[in-house]
LONUKOL-334907 format. One record per residue: y, z, x of N, C-alpha, C, O, CB in turn. Coordinates in steps of 0.1 Angstrom, whole numbers, plus 5000, padded with zeros to 4 digits. Glycine has a CB too. Example, Ala and Ser with C-alpha at 12.3 -4.5 7.8 and 13.67 -1.06 7.14 Angstrom:
<rs>
494350785132495550785123496750785132496750855142495550905113497850715128498950715137500050795129501150805134499450575141
</rs>
This chain:
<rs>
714016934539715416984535715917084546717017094551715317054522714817154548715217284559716017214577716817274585713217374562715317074578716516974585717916984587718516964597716516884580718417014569719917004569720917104574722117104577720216984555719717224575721117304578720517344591719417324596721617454566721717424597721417514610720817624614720117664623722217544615721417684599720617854597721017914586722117914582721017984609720317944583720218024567720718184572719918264578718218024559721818214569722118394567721618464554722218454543723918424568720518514557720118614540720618764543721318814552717818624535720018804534720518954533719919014545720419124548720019034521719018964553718119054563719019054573718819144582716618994569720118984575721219004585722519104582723019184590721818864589723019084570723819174567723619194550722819104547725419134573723919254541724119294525724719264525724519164517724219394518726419254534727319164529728019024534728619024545728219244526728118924527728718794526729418784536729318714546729418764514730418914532731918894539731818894560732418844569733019074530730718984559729719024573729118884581729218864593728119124566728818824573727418694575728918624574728918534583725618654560729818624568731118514572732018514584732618404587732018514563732118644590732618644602731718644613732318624624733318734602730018674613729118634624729518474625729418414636727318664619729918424613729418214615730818214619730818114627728718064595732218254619733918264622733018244636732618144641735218424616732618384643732418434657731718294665732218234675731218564657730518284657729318224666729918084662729318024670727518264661730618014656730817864656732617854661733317744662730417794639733017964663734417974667735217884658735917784662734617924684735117904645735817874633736617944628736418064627735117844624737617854624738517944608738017994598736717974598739417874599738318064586738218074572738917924564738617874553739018224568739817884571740317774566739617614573740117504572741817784567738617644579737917534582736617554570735717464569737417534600736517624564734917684558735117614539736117564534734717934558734217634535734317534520732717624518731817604527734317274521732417754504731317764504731617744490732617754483730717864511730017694485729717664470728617744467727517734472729417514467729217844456728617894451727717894435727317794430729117954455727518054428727017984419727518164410727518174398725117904420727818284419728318374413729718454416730418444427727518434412729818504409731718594407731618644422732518644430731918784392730218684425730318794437730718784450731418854459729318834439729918644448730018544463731818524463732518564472729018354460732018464456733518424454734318534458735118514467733918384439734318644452734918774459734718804472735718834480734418884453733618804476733218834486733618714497733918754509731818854485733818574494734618474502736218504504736918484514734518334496736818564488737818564488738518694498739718704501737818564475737818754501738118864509738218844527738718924535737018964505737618734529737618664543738518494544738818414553735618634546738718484531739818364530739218264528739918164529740618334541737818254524736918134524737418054512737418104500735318164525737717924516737917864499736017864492735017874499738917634501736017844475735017794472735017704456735717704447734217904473733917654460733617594448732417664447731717704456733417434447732417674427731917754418730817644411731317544414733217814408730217634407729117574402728617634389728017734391728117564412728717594378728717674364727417624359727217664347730117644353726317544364725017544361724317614370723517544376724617434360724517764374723617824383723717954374723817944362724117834401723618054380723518204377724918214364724718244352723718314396726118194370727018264360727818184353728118084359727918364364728118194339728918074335730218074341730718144349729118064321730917964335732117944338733518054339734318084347732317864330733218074325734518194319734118324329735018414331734318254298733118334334732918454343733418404358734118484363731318504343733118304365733118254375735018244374735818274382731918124376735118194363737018174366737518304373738418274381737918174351737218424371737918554376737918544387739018594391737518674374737218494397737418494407738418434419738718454430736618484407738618294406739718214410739118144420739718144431741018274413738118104420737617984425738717844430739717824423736617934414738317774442739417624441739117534432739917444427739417524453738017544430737417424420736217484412735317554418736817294430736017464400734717484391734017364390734717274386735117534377732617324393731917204388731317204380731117324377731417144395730617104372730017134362728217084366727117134364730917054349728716944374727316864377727216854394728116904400727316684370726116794400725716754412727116614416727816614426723716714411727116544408727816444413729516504410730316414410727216304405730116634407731116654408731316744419732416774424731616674398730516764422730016904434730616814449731416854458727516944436729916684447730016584455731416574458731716574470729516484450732316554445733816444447734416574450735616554455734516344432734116684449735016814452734516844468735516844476734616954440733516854471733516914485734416744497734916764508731416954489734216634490734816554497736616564498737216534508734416424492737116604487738216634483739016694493740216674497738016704474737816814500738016944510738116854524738216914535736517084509
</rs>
């Protein structure tokens, strides 16, 4: 699995999201409106929302739905295979 991605940003690089979102803007010379992150809490979502990142919300992880809505997510999913038809969507 560890194949699929390029690099994992954890906390050991920055505490915040919003931080670790403008290193990957910098280092891949990207938009906020090239980016799609899927998450699974309010926080993340805030914390995208503050750098312009769109996201999908995933309501079988950490927070439910009715919590995850505040954040105003683009999309809420419920399963793996809607996770799917939504990030294609993007």
């Amino acid at each position: 699995m560890a194949s699929q991605f390029h690099e994992v940003l954890g906390a050991e690089i920055d505490p915040s999201k919003a931080e670790r979102f403008y290193l990957l803007f910098k280092k891949y010379d990207i938009k906020p409106e090239e980016c799609l992150f899927v998450t699974d809490t309010l926080g993340d979502i805030l914390e995208a929302n503050q750098v312009m990142v769109k996201t999908i919300a995933v309501d079988f992880g950490f927070h439910e739905r009715k919590r995850l809505k505040k954040g105003n997510p683009a999309m809420i999913v419920s399963t793996f295979s809607e996770l799917v038809k939504a990030i294609r969507k993007f």
